[in-house]
PDB file of N, CA, C and O in Angstrom:
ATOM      1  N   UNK A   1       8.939 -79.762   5.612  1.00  0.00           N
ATOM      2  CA  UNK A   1       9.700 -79.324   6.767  1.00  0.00           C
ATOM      3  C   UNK A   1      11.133 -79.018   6.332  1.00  0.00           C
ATOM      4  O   UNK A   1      11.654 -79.772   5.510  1.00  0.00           O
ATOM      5  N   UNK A   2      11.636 -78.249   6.688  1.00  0.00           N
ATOM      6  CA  UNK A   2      12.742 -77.446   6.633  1.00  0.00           C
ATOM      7  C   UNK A   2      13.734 -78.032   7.566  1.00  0.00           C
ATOM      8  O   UNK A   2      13.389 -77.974   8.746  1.00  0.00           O
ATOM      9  N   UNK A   3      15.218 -78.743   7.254  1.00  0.00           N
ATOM     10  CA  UNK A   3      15.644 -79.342   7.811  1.00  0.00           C
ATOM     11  C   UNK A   3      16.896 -78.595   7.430  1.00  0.00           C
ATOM     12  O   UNK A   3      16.983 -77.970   6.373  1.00  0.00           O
ATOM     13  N   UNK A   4      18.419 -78.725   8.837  1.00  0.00           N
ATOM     14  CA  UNK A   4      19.614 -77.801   8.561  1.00  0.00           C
ATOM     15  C   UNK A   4      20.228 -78.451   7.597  1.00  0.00           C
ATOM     16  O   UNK A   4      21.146 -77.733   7.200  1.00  0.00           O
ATOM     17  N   UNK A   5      20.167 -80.120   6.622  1.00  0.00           N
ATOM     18  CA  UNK A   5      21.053 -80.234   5.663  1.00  0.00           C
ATOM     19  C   UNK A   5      20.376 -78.983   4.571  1.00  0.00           C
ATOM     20  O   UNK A   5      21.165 -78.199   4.045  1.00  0.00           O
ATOM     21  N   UNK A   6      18.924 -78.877   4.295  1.00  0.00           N
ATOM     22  CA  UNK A   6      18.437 -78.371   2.998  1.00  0.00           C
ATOM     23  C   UNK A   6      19.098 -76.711   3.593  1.00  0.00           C
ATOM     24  O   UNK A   6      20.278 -76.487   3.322  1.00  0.00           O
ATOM     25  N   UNK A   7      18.790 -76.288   3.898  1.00  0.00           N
ATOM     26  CA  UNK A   7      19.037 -74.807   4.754  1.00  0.00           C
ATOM     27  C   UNK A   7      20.842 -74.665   4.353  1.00  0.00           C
ATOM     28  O   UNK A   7      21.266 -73.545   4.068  1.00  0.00           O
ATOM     29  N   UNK A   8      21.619 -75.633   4.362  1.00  0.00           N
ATOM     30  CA  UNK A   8      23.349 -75.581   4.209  1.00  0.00           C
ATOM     31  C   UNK A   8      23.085 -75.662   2.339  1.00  0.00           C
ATOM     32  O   UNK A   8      23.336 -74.793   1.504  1.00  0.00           O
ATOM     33  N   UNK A   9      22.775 -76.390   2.236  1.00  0.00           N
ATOM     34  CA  UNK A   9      22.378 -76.834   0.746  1.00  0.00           C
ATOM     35  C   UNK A   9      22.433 -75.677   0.050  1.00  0.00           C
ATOM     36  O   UNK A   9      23.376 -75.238  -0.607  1.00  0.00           O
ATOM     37  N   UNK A  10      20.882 -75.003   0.316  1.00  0.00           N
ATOM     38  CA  UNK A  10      20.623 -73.764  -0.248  1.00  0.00           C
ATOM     39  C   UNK A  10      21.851 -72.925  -0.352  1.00  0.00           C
ATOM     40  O   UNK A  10      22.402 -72.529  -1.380  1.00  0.00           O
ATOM     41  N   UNK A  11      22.178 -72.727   0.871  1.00  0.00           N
ATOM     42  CA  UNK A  11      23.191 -71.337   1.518  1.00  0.00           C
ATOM     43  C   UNK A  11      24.356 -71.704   0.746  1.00  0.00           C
ATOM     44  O   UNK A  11      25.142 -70.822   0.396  1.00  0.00           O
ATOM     45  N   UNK A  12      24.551 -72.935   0.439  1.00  0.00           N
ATOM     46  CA  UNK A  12      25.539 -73.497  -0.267  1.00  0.00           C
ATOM     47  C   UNK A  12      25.634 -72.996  -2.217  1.00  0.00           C
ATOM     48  O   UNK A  12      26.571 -72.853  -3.001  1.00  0.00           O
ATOM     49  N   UNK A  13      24.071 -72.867  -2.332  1.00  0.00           N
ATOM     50  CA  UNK A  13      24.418 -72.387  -3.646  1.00  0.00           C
ATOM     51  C   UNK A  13      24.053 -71.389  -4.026  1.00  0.00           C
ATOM     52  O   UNK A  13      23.710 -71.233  -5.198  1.00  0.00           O
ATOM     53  N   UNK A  14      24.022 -70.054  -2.766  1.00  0.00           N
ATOM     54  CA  UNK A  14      23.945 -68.858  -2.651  1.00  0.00           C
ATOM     55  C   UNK A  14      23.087 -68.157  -2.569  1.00  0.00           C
ATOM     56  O   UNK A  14      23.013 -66.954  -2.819  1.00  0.00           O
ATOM     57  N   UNK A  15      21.981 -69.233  -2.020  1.00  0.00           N
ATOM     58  CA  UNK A  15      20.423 -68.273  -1.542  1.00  0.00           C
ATOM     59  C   UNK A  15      21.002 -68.022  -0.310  1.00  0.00           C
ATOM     60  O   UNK A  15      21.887 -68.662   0.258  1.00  0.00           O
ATOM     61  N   UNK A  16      20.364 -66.939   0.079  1.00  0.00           N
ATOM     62  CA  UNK A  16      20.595 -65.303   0.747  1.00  0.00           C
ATOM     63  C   UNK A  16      19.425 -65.527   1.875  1.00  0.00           C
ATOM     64  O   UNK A  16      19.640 -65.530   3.088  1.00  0.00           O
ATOM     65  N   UNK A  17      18.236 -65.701   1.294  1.00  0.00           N
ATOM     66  CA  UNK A  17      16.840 -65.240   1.795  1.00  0.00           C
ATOM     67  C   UNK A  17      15.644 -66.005   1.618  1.00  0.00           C
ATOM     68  O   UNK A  17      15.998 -66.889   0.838  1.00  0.00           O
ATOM     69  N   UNK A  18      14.299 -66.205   1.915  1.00  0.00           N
ATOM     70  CA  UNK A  18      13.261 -66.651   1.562  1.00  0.00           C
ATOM     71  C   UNK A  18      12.302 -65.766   2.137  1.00  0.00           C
ATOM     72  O   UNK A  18      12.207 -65.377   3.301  1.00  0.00           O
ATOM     73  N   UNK A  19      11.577 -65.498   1.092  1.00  0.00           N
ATOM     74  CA  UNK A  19      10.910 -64.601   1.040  1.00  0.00           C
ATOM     75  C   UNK A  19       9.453 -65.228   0.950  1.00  0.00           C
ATOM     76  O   UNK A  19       9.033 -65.619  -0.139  1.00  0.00           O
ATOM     77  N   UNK A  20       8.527 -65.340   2.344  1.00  0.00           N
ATOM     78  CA  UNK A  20       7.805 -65.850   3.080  1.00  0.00           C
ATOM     79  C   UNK A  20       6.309 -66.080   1.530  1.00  0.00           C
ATOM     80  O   UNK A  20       5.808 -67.180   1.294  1.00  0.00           O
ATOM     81  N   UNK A  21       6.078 -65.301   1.066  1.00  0.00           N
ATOM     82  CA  UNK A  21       4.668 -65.153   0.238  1.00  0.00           C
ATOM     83  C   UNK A  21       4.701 -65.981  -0.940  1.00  0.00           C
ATOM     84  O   UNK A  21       3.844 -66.597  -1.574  1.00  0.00           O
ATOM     85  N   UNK A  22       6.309 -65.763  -1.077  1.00  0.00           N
ATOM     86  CA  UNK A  22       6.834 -66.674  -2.459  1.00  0.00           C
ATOM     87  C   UNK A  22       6.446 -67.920  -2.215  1.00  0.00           C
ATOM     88  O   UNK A  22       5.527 -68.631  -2.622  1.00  0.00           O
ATOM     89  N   UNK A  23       7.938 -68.133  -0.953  1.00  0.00           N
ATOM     90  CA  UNK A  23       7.530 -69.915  -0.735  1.00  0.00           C
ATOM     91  C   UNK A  23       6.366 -70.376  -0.326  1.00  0.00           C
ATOM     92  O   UNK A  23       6.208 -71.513  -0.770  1.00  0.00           O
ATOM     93  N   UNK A  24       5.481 -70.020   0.313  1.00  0.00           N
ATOM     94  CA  UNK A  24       3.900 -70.070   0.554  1.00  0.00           C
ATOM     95  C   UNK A  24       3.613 -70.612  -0.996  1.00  0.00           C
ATOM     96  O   UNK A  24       3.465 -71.802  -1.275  1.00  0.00           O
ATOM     97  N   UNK A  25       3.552 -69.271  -2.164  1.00  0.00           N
ATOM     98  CA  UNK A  25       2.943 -69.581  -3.601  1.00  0.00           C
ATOM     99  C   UNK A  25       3.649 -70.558  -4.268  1.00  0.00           C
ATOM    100  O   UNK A  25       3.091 -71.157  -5.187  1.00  0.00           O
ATOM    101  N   UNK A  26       4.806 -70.824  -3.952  1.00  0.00           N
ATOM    102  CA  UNK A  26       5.523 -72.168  -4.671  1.00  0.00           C
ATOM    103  C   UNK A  26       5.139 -73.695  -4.202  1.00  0.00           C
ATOM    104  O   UNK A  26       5.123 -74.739  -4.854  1.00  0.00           O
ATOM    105  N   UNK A  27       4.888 -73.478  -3.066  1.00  0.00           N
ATOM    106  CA  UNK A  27       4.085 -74.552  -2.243  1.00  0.00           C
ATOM    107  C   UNK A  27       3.045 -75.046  -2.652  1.00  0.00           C
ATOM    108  O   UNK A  27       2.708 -76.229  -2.639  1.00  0.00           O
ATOM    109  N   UNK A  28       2.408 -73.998  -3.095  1.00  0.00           N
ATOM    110  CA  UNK A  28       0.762 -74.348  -3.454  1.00  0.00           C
ATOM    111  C   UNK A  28       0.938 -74.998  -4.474  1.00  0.00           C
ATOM    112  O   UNK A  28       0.636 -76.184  -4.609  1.00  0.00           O
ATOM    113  N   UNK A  29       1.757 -73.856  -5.802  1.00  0.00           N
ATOM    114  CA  UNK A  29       2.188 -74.519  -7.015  1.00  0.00           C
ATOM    115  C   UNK A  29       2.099 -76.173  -6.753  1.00  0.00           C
ATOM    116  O   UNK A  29       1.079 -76.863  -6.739  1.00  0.00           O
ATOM    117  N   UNK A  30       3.388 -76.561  -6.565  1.00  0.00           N
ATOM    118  CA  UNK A  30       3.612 -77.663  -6.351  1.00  0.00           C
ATOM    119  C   UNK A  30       2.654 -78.719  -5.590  1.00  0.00           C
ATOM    120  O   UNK A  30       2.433 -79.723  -6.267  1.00  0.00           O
ATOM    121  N   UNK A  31       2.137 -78.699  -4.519  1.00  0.00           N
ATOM    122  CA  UNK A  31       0.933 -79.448  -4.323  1.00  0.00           C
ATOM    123  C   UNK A  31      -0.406 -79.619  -5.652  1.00  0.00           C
ATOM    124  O   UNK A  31      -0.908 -80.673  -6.042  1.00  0.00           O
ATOM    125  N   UNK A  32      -0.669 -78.413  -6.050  1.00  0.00           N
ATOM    126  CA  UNK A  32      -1.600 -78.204  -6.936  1.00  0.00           C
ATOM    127  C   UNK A  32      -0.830 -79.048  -8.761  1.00  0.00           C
ATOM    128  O   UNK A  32      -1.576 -79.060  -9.740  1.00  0.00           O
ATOM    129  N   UNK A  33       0.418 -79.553  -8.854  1.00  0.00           N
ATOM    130  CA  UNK A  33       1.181 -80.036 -10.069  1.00  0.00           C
ATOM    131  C   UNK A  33       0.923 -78.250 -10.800  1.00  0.00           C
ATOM    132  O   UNK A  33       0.402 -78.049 -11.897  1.00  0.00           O
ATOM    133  N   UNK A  34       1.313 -77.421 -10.091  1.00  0.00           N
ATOM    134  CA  UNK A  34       1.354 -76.186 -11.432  1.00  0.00           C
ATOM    135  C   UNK A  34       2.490 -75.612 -11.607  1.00  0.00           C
ATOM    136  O   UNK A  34       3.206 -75.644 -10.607  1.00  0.00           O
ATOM    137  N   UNK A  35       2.969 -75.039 -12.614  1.00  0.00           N
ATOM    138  CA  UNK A  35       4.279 -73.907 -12.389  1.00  0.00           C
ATOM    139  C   UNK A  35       3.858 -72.948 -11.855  1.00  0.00           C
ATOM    140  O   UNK A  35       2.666 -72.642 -11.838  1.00  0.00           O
ATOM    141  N   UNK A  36       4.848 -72.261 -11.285  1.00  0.00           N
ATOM    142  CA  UNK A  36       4.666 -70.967 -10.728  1.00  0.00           C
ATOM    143  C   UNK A  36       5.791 -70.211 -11.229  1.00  0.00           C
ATOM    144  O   UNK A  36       6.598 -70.855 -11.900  1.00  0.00           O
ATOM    145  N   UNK A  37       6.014 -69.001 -11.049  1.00  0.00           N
ATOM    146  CA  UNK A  37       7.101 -68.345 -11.333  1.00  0.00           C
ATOM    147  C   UNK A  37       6.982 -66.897 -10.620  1.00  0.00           C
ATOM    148  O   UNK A  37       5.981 -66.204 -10.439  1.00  0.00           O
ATOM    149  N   UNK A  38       8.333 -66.669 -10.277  1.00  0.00           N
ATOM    150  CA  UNK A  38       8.025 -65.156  -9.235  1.00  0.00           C
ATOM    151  C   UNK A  38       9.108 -64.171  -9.587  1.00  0.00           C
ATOM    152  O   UNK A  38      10.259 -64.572  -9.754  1.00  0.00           O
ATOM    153  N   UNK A  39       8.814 -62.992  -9.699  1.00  0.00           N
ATOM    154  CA  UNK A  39       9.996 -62.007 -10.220  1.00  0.00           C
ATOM    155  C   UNK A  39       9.795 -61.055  -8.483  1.00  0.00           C
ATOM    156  O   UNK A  39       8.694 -60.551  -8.259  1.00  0.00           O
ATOM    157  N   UNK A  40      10.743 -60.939  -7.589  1.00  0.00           N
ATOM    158  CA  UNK A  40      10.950 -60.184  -6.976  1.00  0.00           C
ATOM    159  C   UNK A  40      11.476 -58.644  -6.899  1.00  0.00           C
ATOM    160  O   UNK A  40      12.693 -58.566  -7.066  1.00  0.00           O
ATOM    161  N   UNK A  41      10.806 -57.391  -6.679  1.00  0.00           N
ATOM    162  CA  UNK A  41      11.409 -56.627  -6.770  1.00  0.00           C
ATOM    163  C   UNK A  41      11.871 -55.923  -5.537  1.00  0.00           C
ATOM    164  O   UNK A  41      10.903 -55.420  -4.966  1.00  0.00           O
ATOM    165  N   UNK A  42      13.078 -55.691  -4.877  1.00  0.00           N
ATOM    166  CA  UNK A  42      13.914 -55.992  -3.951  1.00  0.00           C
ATOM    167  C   UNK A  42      13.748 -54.291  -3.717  1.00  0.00           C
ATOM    168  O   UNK A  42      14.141 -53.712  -4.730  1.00  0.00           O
ATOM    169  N   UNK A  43      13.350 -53.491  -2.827  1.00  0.00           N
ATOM    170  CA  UNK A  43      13.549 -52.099  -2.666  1.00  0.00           C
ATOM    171  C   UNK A  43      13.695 -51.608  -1.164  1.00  0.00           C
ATOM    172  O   UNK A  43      13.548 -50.458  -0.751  1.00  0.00           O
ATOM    173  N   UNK A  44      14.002 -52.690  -0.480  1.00  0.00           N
ATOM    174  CA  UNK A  44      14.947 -51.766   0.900  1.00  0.00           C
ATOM    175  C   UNK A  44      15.922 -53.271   1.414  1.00  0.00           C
ATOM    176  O   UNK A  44      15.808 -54.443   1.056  1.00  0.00           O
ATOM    177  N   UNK A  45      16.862 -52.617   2.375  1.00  0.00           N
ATOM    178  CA  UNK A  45      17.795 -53.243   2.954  1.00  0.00           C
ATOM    179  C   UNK A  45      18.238 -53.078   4.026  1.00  0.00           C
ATOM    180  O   UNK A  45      18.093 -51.958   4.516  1.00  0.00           O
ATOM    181  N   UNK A  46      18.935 -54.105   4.789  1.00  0.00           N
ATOM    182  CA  UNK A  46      19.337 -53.506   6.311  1.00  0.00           C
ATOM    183  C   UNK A  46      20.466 -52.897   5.941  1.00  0.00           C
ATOM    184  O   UNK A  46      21.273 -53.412   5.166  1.00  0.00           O
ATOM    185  N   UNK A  47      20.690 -51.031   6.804  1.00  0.00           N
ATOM    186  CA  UNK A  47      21.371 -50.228   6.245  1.00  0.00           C
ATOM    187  C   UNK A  47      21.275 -49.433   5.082  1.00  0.00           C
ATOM    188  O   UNK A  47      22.078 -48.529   4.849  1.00  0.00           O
ATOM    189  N   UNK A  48      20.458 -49.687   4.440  1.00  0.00           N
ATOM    190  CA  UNK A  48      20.185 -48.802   3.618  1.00  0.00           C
ATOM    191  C   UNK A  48      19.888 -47.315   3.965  1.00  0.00           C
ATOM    192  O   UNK A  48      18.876 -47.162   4.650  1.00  0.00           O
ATOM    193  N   UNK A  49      20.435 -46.414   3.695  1.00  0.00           N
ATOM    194  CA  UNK A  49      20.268 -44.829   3.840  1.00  0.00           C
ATOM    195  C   UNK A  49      19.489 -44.016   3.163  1.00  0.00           C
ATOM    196  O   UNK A  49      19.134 -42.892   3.521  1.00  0.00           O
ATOM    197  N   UNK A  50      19.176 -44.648   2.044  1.00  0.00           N
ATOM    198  CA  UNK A  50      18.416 -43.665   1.178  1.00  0.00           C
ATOM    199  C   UNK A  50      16.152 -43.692   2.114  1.00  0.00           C
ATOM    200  O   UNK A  50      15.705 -43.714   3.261  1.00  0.00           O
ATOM    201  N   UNK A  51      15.602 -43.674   0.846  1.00  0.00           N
ATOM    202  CA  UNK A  51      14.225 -43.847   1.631  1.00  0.00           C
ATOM    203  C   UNK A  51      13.850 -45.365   1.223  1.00  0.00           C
ATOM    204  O   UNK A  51      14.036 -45.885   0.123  1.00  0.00           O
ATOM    205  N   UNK A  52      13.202 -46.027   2.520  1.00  0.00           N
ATOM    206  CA  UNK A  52      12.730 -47.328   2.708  1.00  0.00           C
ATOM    207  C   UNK A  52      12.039 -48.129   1.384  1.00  0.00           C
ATOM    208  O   UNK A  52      10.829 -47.909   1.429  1.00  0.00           O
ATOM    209  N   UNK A  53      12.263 -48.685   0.625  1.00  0.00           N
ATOM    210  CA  UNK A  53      10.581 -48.976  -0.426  1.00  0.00           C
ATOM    211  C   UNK A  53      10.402 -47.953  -1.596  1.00  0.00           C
ATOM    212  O   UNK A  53       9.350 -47.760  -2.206  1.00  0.00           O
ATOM    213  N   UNK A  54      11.745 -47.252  -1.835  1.00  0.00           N
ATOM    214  CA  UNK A  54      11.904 -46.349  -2.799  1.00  0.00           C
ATOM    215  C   UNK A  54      11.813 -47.134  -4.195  1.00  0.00           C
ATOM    216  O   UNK A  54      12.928 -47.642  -4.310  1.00  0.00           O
ATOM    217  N   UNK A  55      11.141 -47.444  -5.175  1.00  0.00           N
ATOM    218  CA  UNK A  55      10.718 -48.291  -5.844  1.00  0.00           C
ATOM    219  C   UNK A  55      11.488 -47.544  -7.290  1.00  0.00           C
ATOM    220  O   UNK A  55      11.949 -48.175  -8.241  1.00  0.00           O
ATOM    221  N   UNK A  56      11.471 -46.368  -7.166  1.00  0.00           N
ATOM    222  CA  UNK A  56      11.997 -45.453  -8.636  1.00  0.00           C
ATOM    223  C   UNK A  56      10.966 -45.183  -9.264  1.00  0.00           C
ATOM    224  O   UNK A  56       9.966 -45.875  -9.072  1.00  0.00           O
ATOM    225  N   UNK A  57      10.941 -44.198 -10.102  1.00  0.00           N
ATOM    226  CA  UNK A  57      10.280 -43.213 -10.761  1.00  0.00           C
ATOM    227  C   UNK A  57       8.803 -43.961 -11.300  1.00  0.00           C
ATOM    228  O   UNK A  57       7.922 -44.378 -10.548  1.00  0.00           O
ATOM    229  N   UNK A  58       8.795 -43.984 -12.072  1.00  0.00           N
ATOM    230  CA  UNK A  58       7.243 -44.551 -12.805  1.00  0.00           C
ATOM    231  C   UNK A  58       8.178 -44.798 -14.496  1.00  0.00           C
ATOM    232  O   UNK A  58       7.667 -45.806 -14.983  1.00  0.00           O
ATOM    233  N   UNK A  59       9.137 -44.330 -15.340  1.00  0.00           N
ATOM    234  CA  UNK A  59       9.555 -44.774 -16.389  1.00  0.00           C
ATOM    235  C   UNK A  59      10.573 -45.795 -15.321  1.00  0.00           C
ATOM    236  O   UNK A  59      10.966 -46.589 -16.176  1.00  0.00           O
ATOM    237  N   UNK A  60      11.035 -46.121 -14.404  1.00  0.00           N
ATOM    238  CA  UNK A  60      11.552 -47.082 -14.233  1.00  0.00           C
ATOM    239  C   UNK A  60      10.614 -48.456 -13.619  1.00  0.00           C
ATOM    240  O   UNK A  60      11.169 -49.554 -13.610  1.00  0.00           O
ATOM    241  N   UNK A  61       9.638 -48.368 -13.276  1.00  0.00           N
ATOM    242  CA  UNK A  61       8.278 -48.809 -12.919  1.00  0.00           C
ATOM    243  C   UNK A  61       8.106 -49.762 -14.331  1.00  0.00           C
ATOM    244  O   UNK A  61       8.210 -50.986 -14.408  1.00  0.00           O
ATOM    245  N   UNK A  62       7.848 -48.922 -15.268  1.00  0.00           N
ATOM    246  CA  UNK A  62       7.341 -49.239 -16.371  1.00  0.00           C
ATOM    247  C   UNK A  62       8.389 -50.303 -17.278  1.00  0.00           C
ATOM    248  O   UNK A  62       8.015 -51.425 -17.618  1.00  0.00           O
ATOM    249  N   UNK A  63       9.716 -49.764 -17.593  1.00  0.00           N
ATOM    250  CA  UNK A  63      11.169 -50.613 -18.188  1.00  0.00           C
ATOM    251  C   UNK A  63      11.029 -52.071 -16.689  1.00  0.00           C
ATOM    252  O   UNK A  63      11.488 -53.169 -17.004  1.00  0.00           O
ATOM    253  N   UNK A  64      10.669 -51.988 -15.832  1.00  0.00           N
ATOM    254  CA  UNK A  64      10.401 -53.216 -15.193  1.00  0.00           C
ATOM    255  C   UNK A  64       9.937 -54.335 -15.604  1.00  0.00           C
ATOM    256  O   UNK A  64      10.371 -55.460 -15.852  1.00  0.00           O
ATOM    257  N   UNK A  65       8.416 -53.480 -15.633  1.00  0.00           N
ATOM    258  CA  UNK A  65       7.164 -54.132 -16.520  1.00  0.00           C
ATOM    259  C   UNK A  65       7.351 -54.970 -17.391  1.00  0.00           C
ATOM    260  O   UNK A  65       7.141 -56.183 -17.402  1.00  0.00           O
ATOM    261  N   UNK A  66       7.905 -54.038 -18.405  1.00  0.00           N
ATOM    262  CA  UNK A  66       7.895 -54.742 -19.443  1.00  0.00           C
ATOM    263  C   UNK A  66       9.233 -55.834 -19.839  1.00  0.00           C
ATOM    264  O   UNK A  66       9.352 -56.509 -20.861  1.00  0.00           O
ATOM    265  N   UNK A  67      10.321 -55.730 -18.468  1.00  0.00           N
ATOM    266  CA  UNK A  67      10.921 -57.140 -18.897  1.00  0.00           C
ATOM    267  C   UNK A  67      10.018 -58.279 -18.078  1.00  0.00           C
ATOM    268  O   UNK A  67       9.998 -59.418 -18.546  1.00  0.00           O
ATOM    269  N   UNK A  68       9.466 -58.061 -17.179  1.00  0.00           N
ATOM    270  CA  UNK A  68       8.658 -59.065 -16.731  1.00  0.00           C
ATOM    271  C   UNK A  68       7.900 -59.438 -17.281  1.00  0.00           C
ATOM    272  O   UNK A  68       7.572 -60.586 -16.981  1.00  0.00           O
ATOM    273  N   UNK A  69       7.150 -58.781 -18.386  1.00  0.00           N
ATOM    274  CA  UNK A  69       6.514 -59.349 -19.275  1.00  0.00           C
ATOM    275  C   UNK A  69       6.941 -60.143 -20.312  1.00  0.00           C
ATOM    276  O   UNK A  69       6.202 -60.956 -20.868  1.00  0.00           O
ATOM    277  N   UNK A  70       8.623 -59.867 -20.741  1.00  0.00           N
ATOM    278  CA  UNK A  70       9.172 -60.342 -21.747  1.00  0.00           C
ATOM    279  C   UNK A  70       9.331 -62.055 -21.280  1.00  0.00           C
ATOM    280  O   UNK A  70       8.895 -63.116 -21.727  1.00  0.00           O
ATOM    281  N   UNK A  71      10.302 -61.601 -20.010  1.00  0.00           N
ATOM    282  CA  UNK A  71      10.340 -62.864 -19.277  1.00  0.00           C
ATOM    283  C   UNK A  71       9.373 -63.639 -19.366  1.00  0.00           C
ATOM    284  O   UNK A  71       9.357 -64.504 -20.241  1.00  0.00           O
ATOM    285  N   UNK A  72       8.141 -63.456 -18.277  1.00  0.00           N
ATOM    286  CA  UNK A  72       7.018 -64.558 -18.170  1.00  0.00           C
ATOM    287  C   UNK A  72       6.714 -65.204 -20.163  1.00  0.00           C
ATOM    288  O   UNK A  72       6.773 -66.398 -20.456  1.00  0.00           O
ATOM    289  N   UNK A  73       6.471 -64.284 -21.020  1.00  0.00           N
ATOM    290  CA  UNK A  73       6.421 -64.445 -22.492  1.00  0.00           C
ATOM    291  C   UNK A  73       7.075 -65.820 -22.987  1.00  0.00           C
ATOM    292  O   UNK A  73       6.737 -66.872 -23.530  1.00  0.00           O
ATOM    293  N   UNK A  74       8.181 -65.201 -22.489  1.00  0.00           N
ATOM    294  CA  UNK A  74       9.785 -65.958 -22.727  1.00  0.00           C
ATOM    295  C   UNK A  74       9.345 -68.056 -22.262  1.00  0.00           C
ATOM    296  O   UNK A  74       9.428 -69.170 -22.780  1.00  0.00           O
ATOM    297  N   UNK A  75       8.931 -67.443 -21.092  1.00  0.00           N
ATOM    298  CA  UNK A  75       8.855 -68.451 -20.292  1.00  0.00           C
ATOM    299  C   UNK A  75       7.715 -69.883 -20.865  1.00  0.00           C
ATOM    300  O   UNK A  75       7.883 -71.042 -21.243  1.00  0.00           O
ATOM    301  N   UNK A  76       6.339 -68.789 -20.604  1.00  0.00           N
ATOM    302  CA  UNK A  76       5.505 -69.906 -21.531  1.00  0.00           C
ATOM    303  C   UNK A  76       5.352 -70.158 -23.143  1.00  0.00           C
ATOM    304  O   UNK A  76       4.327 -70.668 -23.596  1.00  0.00           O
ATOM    305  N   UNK A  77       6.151 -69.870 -23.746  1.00  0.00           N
ATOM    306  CA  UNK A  77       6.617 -70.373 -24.831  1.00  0.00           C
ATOM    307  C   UNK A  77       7.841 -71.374 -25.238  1.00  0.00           C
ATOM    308  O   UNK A  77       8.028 -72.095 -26.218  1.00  0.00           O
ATOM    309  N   UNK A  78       8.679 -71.069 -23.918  1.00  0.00           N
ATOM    310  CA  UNK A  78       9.824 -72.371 -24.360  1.00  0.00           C
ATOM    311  C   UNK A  78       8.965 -73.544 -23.679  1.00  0.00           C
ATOM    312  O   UNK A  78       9.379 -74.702 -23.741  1.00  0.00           O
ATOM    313  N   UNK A  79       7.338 -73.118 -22.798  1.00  0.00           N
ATOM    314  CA  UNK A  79       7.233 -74.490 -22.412  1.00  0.00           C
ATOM    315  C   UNK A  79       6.023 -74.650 -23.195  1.00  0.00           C
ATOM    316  O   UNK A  79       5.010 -74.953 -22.564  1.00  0.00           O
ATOM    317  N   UNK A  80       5.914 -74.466 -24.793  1.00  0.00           N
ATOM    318  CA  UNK A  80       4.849 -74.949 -25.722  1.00  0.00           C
ATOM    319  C   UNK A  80       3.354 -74.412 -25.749  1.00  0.00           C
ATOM    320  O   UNK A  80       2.405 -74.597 -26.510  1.00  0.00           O
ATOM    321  N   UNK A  81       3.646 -73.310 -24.034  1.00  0.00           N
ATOM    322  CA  UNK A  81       2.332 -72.909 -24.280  1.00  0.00           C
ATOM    323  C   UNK A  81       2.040 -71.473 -24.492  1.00  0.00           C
ATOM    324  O   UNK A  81       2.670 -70.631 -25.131  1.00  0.00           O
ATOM    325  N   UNK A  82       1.228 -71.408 -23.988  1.00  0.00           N
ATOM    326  CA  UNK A  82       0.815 -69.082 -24.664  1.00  0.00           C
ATOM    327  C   UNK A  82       0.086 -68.643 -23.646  1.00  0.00           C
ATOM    328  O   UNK A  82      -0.299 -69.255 -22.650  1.00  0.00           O
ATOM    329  N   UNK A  83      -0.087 -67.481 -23.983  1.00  0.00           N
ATOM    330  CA  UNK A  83      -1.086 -66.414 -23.054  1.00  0.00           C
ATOM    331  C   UNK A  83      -2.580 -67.101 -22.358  1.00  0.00           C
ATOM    332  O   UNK A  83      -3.139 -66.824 -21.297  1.00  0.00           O
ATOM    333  N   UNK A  84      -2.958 -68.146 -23.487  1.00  0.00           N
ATOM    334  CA  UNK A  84      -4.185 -69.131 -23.303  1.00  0.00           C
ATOM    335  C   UNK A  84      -4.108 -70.061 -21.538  1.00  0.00           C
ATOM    336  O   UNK A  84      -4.727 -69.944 -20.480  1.00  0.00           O
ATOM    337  N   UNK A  85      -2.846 -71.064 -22.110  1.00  0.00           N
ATOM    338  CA  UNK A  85      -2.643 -72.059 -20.846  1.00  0.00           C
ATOM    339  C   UNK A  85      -2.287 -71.357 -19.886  1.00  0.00           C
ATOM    340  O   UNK A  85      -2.582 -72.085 -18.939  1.00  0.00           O
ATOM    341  N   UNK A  86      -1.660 -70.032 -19.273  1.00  0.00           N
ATOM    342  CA  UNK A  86      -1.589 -69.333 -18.012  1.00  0.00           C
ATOM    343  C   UNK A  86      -3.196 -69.142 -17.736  1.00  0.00           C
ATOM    344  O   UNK A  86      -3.340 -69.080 -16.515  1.00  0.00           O
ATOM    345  N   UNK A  87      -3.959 -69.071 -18.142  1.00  0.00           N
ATOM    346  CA  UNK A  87      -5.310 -68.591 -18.000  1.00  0.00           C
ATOM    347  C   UNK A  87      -6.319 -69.728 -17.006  1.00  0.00           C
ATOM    348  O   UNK A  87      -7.363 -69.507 -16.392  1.00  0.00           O
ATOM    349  N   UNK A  88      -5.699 -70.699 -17.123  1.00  0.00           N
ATOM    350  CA  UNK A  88      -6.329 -71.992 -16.493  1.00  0.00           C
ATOM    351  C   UNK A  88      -7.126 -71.356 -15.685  1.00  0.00           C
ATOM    352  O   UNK A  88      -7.873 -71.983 -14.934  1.00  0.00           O
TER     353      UNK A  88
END
C-alpha cells in the first residue's frame, strides 16, 4: 500500500511518475525473490506538439537496442551471472 510519507519520499528524490506495468512487474519480481529490471522508452508528453508515440526512425530503434542490450549484459555480469541464469 502506497502511503503519502513513501509518495513525499519518492517525489523527494525526484521520481516524476509510475508507470503502472512496471510497478505491477517489479511487484511480482519481488514477491517471486527475482530481479527485474526495466528500460523505459518515453515517446509522448503532455504538450507535446510534434506526433504522439513518435518513436524515431528504425536506425534510431536499433542504436536503442543495442544499448539495452549492452546494459541488461552489463547488468548480469556484475551480478556473476550470464545469458544462462536470465533464462530461469
Amino acid at each position: 500500500m502506497v502511503s503519502r510519507h513513501l509518495l513525499k519520499l519518492h517525489a523527494g528524490a525526484g521520481v516524476l511518475a509510475v508507470e503502472m506495468q512496471a510497478a505491477s512487474l517489479f511487484a511480482f519480481g519481488a514477491a517471486r525473490g527475482f530481479p527485474v529490471g526495466l528500460i523505459a522508452h518515453v515517446t509522448n508528453a503532455v504538450g507535446h506538439t510534434e506526433e504522439q508515440f513518435d518513436k524515431g526512425g528504425a536506425p534510431l530503434g536499433y542504436e536503442i537496442f543495442k544499448a539495452v542490450c549492452r546494459a541488461g549484459r552489463r547488468t548480469l555480469l556484475s551480478q556473476g551471472g550470464g545469458p544462462e541464469r536470465s533464462m530461469r
